[in-house]
C-alpha positions as a printed NumPy array, in Angstrom:
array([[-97.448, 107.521,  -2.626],
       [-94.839, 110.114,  -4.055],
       [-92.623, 108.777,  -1.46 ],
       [-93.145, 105.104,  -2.278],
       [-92.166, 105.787,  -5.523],
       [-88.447, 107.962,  -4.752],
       [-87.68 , 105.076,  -2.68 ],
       [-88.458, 102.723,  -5.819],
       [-86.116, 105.192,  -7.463],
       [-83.103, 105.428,  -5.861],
       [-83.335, 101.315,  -5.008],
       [-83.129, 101.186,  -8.97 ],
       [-80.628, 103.475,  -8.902],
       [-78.247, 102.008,  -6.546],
       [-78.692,  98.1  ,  -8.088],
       [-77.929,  99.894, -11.604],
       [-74.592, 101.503,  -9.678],
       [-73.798,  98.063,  -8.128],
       [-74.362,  96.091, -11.205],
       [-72.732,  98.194, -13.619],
       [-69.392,  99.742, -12.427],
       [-66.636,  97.266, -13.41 ],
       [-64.989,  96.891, -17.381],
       [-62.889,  95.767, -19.389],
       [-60.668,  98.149, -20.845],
       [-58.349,  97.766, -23.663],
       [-56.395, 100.094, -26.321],
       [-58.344, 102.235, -28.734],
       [-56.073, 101.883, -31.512],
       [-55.909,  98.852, -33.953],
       [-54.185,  95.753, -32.545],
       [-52.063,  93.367, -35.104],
       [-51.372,  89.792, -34.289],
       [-47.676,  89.656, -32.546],
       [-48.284,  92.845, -30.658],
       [-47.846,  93.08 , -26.661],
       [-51.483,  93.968, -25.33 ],
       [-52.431,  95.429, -21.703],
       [-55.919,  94.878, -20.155],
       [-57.606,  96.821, -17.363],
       [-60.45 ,  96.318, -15.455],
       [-61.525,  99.667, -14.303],
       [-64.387, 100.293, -11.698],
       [-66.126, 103.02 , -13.29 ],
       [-67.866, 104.166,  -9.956],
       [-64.33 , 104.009,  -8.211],
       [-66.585, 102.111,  -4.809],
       [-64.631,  98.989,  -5.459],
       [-61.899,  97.549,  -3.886],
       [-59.774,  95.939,  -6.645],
       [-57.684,  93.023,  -4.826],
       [-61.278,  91.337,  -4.529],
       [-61.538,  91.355,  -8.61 ],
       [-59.639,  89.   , -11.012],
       [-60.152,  88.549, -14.543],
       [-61.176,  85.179, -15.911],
       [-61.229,  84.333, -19.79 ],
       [-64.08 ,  82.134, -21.568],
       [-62.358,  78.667, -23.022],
       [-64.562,  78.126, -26.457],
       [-64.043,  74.237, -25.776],
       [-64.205,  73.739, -22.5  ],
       [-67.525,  76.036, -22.709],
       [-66.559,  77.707, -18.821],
       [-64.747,  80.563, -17.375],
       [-61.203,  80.258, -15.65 ],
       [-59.666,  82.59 , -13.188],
       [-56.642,  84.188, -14.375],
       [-54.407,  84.894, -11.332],
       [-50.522,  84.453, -11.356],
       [-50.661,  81.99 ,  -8.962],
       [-54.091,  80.052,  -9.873],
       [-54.826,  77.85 , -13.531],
       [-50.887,  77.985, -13.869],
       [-51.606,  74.904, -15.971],
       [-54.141,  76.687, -18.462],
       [-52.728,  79.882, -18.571],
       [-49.11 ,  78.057, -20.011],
       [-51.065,  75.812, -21.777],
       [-54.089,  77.265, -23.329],
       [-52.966,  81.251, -23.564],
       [-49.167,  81.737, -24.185],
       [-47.134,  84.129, -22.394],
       [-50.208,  86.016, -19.714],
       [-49.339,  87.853, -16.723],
       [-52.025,  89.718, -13.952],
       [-50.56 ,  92.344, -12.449],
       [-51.899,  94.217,  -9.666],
       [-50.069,  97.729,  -9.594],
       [-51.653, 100.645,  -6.683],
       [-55.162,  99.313,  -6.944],
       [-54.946,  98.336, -11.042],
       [-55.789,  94.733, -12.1  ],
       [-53.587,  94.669, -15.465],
       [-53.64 ,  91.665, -17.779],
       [-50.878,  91.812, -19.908],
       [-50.507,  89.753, -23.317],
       [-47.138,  89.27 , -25.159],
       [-47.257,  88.644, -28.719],
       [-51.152,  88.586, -29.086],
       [-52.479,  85.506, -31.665],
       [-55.796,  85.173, -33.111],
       [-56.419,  82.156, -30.836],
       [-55.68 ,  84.58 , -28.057],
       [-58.869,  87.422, -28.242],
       [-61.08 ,  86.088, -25.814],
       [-63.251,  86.812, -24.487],
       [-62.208,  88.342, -21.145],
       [-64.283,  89.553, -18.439],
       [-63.64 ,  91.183, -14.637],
       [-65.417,  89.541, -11.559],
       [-65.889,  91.167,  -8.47 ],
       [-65.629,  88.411,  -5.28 ],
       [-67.151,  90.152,  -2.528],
       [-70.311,  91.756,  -4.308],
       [-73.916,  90.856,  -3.326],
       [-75.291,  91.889,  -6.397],
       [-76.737,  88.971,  -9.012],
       [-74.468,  90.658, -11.805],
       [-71.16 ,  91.129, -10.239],
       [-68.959,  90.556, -13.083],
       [-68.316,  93.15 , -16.456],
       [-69.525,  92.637, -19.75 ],
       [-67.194,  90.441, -21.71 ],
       [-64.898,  91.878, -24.   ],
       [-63.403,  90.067, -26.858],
       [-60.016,  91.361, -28.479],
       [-60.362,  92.473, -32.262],
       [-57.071,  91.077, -33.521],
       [-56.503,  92.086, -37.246],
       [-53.892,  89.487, -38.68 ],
       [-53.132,  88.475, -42.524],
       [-51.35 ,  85.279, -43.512],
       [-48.614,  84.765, -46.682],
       [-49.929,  85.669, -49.792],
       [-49.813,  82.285, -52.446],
       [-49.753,  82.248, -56.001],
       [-51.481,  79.6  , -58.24 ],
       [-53.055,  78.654, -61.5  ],
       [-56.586,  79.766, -61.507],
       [-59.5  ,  76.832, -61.87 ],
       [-57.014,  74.042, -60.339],
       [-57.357,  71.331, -57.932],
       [-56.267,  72.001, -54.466],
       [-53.357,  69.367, -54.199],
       [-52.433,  70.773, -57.891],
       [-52.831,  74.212, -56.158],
       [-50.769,  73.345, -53.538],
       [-48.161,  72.184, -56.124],
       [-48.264,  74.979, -58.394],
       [-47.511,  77.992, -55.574],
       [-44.146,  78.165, -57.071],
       [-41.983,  81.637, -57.958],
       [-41.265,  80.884, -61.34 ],
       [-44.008,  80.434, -64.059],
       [-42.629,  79.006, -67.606],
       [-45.365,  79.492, -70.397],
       [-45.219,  78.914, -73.85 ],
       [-45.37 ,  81.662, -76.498],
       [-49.442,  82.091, -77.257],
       [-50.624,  80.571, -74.165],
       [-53.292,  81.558, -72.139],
       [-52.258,  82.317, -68.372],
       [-54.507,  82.924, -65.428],
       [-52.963,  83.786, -61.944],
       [-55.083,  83.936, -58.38 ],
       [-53.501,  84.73 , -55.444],
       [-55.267,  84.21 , -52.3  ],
       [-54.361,  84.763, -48.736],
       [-56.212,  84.231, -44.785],
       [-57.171,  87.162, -43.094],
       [-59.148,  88.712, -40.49 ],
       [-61.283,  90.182, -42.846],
       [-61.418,  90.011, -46.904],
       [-59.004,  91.851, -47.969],
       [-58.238,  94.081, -51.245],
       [-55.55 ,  92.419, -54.038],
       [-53.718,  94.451, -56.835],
       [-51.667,  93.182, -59.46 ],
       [-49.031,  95.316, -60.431],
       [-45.695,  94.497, -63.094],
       [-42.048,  95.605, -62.31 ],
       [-41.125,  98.494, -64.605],
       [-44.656,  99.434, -65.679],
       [-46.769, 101.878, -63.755],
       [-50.243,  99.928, -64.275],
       [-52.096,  98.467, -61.029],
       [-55.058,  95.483, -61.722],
       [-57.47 ,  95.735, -58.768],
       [-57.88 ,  91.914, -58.741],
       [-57.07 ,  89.187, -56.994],
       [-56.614,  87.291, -60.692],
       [-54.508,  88.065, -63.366],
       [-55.551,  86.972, -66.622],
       [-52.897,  87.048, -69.707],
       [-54.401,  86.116, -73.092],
       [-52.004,  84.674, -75.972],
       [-48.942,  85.133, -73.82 ],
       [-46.105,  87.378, -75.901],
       [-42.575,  87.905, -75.055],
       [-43.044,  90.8  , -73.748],
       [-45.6  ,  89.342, -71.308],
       [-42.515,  88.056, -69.44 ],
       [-41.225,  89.735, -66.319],
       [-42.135,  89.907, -62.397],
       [-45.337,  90.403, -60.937],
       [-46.556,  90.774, -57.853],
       [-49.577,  90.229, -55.856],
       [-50.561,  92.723, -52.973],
       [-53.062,  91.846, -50.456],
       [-54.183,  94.991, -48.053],
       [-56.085,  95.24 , -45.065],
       [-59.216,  97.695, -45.893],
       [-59.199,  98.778, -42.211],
       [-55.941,  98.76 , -41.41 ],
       [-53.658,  99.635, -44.405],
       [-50.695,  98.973, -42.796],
       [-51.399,  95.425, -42.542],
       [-50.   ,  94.695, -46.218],
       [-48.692,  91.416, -47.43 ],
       [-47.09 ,  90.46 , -51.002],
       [-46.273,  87.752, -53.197],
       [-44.056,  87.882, -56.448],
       [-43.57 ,  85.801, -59.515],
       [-41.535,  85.77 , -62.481],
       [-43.001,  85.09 , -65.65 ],
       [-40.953,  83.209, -68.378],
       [-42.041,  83.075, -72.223],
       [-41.075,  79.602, -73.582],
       [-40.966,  79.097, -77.663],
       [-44.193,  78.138, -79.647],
       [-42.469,  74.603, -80.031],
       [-40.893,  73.886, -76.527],
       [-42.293,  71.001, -74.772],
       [-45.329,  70.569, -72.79 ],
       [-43.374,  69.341, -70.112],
       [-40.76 ,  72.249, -70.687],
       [-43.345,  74.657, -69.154],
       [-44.457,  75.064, -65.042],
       [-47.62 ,  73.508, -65.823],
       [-46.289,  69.979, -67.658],
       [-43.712,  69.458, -64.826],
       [-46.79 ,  69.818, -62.095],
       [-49.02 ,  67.533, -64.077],
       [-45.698,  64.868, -63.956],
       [-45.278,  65.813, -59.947],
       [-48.742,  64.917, -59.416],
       [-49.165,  62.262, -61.751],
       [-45.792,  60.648, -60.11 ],
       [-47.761,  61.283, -56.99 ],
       [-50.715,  59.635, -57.924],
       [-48.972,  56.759, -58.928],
       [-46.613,  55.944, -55.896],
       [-49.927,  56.234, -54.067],
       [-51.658,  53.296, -56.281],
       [-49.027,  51.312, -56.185],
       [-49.178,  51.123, -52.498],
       [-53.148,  50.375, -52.64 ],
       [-52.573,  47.866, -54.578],
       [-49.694,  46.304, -52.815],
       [-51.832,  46.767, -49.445],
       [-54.769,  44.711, -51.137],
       [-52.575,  42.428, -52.574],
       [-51.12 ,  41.919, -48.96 ],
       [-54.367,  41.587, -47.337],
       [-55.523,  39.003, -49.706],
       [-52.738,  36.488, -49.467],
       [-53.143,  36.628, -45.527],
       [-56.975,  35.864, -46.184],
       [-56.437,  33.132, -48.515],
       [-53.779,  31.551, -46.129],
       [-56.429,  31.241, -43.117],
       [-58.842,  29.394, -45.524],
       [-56.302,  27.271, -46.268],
       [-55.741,  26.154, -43.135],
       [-59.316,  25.257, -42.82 ],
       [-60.842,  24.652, -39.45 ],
       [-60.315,  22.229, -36.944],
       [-61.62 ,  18.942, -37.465],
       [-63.517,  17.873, -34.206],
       [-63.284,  14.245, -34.539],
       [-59.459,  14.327, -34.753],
       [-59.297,  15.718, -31.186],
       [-61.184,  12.452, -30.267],
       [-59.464,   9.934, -31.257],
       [-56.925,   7.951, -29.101],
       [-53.308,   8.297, -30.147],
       [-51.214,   4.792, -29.189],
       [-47.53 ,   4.842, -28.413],
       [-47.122,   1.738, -31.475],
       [-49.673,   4.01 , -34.034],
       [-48.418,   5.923, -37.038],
       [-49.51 ,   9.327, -35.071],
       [-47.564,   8.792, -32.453],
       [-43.659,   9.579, -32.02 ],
       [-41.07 ,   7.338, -32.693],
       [-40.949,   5.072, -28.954],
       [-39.23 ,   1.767, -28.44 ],
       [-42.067,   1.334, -26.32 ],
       [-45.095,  -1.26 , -26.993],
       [-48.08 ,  -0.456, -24.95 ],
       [-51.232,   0.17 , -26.262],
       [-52.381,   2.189, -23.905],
       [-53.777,   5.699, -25.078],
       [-51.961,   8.641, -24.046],
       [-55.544,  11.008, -24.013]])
């Protein structure tokens, strides 16, 4: 019985070797979008022999894996991840990556060809890519096509005026914002900036920093200059009146064509009812050479020409 059971053993043993000895290596330290990245698939129990193992990435949409060899998928590789080369350097399988994108982390695996085993392949590994877009700056509470007007680097306000800024950005993760104003040593840790009955000493630059909370070197900033208008200056002197006239101008060019497409599509359906249809009878009746239907002839016959 006792020897029943040390063969059960070392069986288990020796499918949990098999199974288990390939991965997917990649570096320890943080990796920023744009950086050149090197992949290894290491056999862990060193029983391999690593010309029989390629890696193959996982396409999201196409919901399958695909080899990744230099001279196999030449058409994916170019296509659907930019700039890969396999390597195979003194028994290493390297995958290298230049200029990493978000699009780009996987996830990757290892597969062994000539392995028995049900599991012959590593676990996948998927790249964590840390990235941050431009920071923009807008008028809190707005619309997003008035949004997407008003990321501008001047702000014009009138004296009194209530101002609130929001500055947003993409990122791999949510990052922190701080508000800060040139020649003043305060820091707002906000992603809005709120200014209540605007002064002239309100006026000035400020700027917006986004930071990664991971990775603080992954900083990116935005900044604005505020301008303090007079009490009586126009409404359309200041940022917000000429964005309200941008958009309203907008709006309008964009109903006038509606209207002129309608307008359009009406006249064409009024001219085929006009036309009315076809009367049947018409296409029955005999047309003579000597009738009023027919075309001028110096002939006489009466004979019908249908």
């Amino acid at each position: 019985m006792k020897g029943y059971i040390l063969l059960a053993v070392l069986a288990f043993t020796f499918l949990q070797r098999s199974t288990g000895s390939l991965e997917v290596k990649c570096p320890s330290e943080p990796i920023l979008e744009g950086q050149d990245v090197t992949l290894e698939c290491v056999d862990t129990e060193s029983e391999l022999n690593m010309s029989t193992v390629h890696f193959q990435r996982f396409s999201k949409y196409m919901k399958k894996w695909y080899r990744l060899e230099p001279d196999q998928e030449y058409f994916y590789r170019r296509c659907f991840l930019y700039d890969v080369d396999v390597r195979r350097e003194e028994n290493r399988l390297l995958l290298f990556i230049a200029s990493i994108q978000s699009w780009s982390e996987g996830p990757y695996r290892c597969v062994s060809e000539n392995s028995s085993a049900p599991d012959n392949s590593s676990q996948p590994l998927t790249i964590p890519i840390h990235y941050m877009r431009e920071v923009a700056v807008h008028r809190a509470g707005l619309g997003y096509l008035t949004r997407y007007f008003n990321s501008v680097q001047d702000l014009k306000v009138r004296l009194g005026d209530d101002v609130e800024l929001e500055c947003s950005t993409s990122a791999s993760e949510a990052p922190e914002y701080f508000w800060a104003k040139e020649g003043e040593d305060w820091i707002l840790p906000s992603n809005k900036l709120k200014l209540e009955k605007v002064r002239d000493q309100d006026g000035g630059r400020y700027t917006c920093s986004a930071q990664s909370p991971t990775v603080r070197s992954l900083m990116k900033k935005r900044t604005i200059s505020i301008s303090v208008l007079p009490e009586d200056a126009a409404w359309y002197e200041t940022t917000t009146g000429r964005i309200s006239l941008m958009v309203s101008g907008v709006g309008f060019v964009l109903l006038v064509v509606m209207i002129s497409m309608i307008t359009y599509l009406c006249r064409r359906a009024n001219q085929r009812k006009s036309k009315g249809p076809i009367d049947d009878r018409s296409q029955k009746k005999p047309i003579y050479r000597s009738s009023v239907e027919s075309l001028p002839s110096t002939a006489g016959d009466k004979q019908p020409l249908v």
